[in-house]
N, C-alpha and C positions, 0 to 999 in steps of 0.2 A: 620610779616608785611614787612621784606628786600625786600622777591621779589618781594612785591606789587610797588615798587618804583625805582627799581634801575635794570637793566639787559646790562650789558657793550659789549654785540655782540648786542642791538634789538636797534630802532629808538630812546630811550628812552637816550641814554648815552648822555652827553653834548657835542658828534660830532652833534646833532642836538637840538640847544636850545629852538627853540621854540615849540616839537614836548615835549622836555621833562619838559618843566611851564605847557605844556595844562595837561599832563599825572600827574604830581604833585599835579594839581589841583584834578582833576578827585579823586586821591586816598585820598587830604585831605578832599575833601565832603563826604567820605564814612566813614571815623571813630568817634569816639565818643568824643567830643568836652570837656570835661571833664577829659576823660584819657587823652587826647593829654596833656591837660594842666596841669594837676599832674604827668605824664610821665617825664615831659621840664622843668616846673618849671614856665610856663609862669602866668603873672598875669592877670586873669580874668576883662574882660569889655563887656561892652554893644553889643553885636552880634560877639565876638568874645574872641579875646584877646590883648595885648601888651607885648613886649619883648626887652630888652635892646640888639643892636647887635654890635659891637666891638665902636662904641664913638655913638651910635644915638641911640635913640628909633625907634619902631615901631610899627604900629597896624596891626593887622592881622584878615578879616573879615572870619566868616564861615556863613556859608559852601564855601561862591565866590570864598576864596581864595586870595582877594586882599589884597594887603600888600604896607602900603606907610608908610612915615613919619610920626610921631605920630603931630611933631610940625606944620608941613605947610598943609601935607593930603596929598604930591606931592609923586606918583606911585617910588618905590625902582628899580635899576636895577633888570632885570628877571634874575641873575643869583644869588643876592640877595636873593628874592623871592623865586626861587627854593630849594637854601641852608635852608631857612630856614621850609618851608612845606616839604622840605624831610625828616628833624628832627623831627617835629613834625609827621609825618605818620610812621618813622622808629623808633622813640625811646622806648625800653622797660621799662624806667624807673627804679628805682634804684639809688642807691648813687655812687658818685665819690670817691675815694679812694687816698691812699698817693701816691702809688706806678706810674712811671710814664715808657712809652713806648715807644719807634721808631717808624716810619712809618711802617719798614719791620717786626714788629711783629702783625702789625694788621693783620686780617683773610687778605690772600691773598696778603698782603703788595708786599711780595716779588715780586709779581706782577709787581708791581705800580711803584717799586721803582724807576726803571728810569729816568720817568718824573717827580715823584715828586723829586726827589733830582736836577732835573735840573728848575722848574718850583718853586721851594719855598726853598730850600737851597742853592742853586748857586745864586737865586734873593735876598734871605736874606742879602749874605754876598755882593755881588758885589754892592748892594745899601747902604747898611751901615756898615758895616765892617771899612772904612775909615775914618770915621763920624757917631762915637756912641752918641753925642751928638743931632746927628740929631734923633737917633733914640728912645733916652730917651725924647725927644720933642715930639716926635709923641705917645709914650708908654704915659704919660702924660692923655691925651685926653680918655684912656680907664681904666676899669676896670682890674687893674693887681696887682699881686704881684714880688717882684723883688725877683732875686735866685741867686744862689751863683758857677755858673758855668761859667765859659770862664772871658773874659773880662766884658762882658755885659750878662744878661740874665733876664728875665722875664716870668711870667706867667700871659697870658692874657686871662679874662675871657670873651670869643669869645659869646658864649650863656650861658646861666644858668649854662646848665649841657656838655659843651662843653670849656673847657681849654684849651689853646695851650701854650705850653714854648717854645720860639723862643731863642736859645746859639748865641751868637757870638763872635769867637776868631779875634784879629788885627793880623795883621800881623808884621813879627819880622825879625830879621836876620836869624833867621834859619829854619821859617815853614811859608807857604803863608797863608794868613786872610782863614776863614773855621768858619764853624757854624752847627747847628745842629737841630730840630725838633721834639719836643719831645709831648706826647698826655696819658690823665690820664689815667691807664690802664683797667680802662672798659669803654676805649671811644667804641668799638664796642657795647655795648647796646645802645648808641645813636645817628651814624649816618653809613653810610654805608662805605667801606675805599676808594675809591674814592671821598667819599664826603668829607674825611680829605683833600684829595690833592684841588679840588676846593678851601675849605674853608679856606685852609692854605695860597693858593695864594691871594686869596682876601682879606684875613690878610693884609697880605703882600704889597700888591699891595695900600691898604687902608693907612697903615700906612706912603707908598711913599708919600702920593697924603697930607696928615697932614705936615707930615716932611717937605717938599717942598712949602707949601704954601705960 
């Protein structure tokens, strides 16, 4: 199912967003409504499903595609949306496991690694690093388990079958603040490794906009 969803030289990569929600859709009207939702873990409803995603619900119709808030019905950001019909089209299903990974061991990481260490590790630390208390307020509001690395660390359970452990180290006399990224090591059966960089910064990005409130 990857390359039904995902190809990082064709229109379809997130250099064009709206070209890659229509292309999302397209691919989740064609699979079987069923797997997707034993693949994910998603819970079964009335023409569709619902899915808890990092502090909200959501419903998710099929074949449409639409995906809003579970509580108001009000339409989710489309990069939202996209993250989460690409899971649902690209996940093979399967358990998550103990063993946990970096970015640059997913298929291709080494790729990636650039922007994602500058776009969700460099964002990590630079926003909370200084104020972990702001960031254990915002962890708060979601579905986590706290871990036992750096100063701060947790594992935040992002989708069903989609975990992310966000490290972070303070900074000291003798090393600058620095943090880390971490993903259960068969996250590659359920999203694609660009789609960890997306969904790590929307993390990210998400838990500013809690902290901050």
């Amino acid at each position: 199912m990857a390359n039904k969803i995902y190809d990082p030289k064709s229109a379809t990569s997130y250099l064009n967003i709206d070209v890659t929600a229509q292309y999302a859709v397209e691919a989740f009207a064609k699979e079987n409504l069923e797997e997707m939702i034993a693949c994910c873990g998603f819970t079964p409803e009335e023409g569709g499903f619902s899915v808890h995603f990092i502090d909200h619900d959501v419903m998710v119709q099929y074949p449409s595609g639409e995906v809003t808030l579970k509580e108001t019905g009000e339409p989710v950001s489309v990069v939202e949306k996209i993250l989460i019909l690409h899971h649902a089209v690209y996940s093979e299903g399967g358990i998550l496991v103990k063993d946990k990974i970096s970015y640059k061991e997913l298929p291709s990481g080494d790729i990636y690694i650039d922007p994602f260490t500058n776009r969700c590790i460099k964002a990590l630390t630079g926003i909370f690093a200084s104020n972990l208390e702001l960031l254990k307020k915002a962890v708060a509001h979601t579905i986590h388990e706290d871990e036992t690395y750096g100063d701060y660390s947790c594992t935040i359970q992002v989708l069903p079958k989609v975990p992310i452990t966000l490290i972070v180290y303070e900074e000291d006399d003798e090393f600058p603040a620095s943090g880390n990224v971490l993903f259960n090591a068969a996250a590659a059966r359920f999203l694609h490794t660009e789609d960890y960089n997306q969904i790590t910064a929307f993390l990210i990005s998400s838990l500013k906009k809690i902290a901050f409130a």
